[in-house]
C-alpha positions as CSV (number, residue, x, y, z in Angstrom):
1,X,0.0,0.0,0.0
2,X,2.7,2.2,0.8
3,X,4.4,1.4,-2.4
4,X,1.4,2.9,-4.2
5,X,1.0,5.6,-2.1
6,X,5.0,6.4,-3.5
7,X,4.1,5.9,-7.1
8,X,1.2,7.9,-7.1
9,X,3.1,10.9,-5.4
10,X,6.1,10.2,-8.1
11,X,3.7,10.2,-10.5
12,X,2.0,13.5,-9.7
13,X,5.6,14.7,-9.0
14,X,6.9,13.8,-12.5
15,X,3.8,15.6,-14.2
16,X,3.9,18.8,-11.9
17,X,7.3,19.1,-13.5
18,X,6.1,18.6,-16.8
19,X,8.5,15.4,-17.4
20,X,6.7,12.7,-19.2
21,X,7.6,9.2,-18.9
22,X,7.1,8.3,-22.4
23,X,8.7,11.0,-23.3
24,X,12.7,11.7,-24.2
25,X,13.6,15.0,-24.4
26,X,16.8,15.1,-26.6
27,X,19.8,17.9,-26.4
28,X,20.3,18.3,-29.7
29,X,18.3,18.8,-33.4
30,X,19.5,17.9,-36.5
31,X,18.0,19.0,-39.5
32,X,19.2,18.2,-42.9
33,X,18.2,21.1,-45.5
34,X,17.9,20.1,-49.2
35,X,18.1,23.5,-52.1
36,X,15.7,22.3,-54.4
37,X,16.2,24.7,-57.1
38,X,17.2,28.4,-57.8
39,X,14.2,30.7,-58.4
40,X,14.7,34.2,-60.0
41,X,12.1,35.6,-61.4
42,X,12.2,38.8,-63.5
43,X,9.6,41.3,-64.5
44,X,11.2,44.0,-65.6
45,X,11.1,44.6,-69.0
46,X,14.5,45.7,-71.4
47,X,14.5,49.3,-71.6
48,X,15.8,51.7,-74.3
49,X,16.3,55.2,-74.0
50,X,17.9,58.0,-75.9
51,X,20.2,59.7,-74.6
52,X,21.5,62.4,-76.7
53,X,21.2,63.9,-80.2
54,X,24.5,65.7,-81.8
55,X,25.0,67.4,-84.7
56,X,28.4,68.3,-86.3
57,X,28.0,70.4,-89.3
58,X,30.9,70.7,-92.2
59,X,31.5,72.0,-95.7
60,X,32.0,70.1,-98.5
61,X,32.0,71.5,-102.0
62,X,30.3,74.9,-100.5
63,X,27.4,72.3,-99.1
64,X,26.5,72.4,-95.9
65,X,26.3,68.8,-94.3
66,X,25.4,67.5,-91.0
67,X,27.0,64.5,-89.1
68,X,24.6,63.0,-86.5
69,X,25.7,60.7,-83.2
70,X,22.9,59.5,-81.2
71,X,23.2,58.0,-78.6
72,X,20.9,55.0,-77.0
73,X,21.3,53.4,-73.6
74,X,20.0,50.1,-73.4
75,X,18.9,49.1,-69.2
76,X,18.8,45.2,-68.8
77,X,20.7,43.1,-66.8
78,X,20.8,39.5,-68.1
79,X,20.3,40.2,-72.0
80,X,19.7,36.7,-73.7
81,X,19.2,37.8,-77.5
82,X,20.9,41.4,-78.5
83,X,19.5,42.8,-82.0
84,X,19.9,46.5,-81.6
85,X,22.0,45.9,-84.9
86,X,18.0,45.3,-86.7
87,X,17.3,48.9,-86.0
88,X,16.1,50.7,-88.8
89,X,16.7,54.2,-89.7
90,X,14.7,56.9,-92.2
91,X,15.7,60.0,-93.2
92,X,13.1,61.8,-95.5
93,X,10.8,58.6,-94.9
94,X,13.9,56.5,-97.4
95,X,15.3,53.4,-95.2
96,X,19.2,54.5,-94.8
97,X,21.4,51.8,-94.3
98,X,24.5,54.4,-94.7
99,X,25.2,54.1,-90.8
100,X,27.2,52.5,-88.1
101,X,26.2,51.1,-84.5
102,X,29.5,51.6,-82.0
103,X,29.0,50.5,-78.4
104,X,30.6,53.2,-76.0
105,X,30.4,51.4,-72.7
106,X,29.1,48.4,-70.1
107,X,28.4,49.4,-67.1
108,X,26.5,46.6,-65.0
109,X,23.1,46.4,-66.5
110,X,23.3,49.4,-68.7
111,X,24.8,49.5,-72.5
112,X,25.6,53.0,-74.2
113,X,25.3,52.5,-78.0
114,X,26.0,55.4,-80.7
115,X,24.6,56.2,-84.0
116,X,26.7,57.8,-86.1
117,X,24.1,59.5,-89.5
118,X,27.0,60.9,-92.1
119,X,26.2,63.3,-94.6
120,X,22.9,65.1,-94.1
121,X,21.5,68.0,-95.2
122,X,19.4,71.0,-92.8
123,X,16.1,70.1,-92.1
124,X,16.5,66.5,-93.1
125,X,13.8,64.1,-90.7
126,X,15.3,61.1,-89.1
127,X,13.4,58.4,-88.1
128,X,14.6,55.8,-85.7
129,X,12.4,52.9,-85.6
130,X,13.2,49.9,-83.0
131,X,10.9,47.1,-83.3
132,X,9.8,45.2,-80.2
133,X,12.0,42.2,-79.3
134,X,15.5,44.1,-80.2
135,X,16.7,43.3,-76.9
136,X,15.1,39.8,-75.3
137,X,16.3,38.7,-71.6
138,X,16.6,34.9,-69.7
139,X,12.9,35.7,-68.4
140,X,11.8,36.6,-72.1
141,X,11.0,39.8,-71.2
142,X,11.0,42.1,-74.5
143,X,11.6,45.5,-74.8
144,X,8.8,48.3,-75.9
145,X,8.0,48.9,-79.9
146,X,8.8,52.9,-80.3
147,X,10.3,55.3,-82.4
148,X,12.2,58.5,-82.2
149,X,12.0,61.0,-84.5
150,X,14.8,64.1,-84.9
151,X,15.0,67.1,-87.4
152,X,18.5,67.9,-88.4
């Protein structure tokens, strides 16, 4: 009788302590962590802007003639497909292809480009067209359809 008089105070005693008998309480976790895969997900469409518009004017044969830079920044980070190269270029409302495409400068997720337009004449109308999907990045994020227009 005594005995059970023992183990029922033990008992109580164990539970007022919150120790469980069918319990084991361990020291120490170990967890094993498993990376899956790498998500990064971009929204933010290719951007270009212009920059600036110069003209350099010369004489030739007593003509007065213009050379044009322009210069187009292009804001994207992780460019997959690069067509800036399938620009095109009017002048009058005639497609030019007398023109070249330099790049200036990379700087982290910005290219400078410049368009160098030889031999114009004063009041001359370019017209820069640059079609949607010139620049393309790893999300498949396009840039914008637009078009800049310039009087010499």
């Amino acid at each position: 009788m005594i005995k059970k008089i023992i183990d029922i105070f033990v008992f109580i005693f164990l539970i007022s302590l919150g120790i469980s008998i069918y319990t084991v309480n361990a020291k120490y976790f170990f967890y094993k962590e498993f990376t899956i895969g790498n998500i990064n997900i971009d929204t933010i469409e290719p951007k270009i802007e212009l920059m600036n518009i110069k003209n350099t004017l010369y004489k030739e044969n007593e003509k007065e003639l213009y050379n044009v830079n322009i210069q187009l920044k292009v804001i994207e980070s992780n460019i997959k497909i690069n067509n800036i190269n399938k620009i095109q270029i009017k002048i009058d409302g005639k497609e030019n292809e007398n023109y070249k495409i330099n790049r200036l400068e990379n700087i982290s997720d910005e290219i400078l480009y410049e368009i160098n337009l030889k031999d114009l004449f004063k009041n001359q109308k370019i017209e820069i067209y640059i079609p949607k999907e010139t620049i393309i990045d790893n999300s498949s994020n396009t840039n914008n359809e637009q078009t800049i227009k310039y009087e010499v």
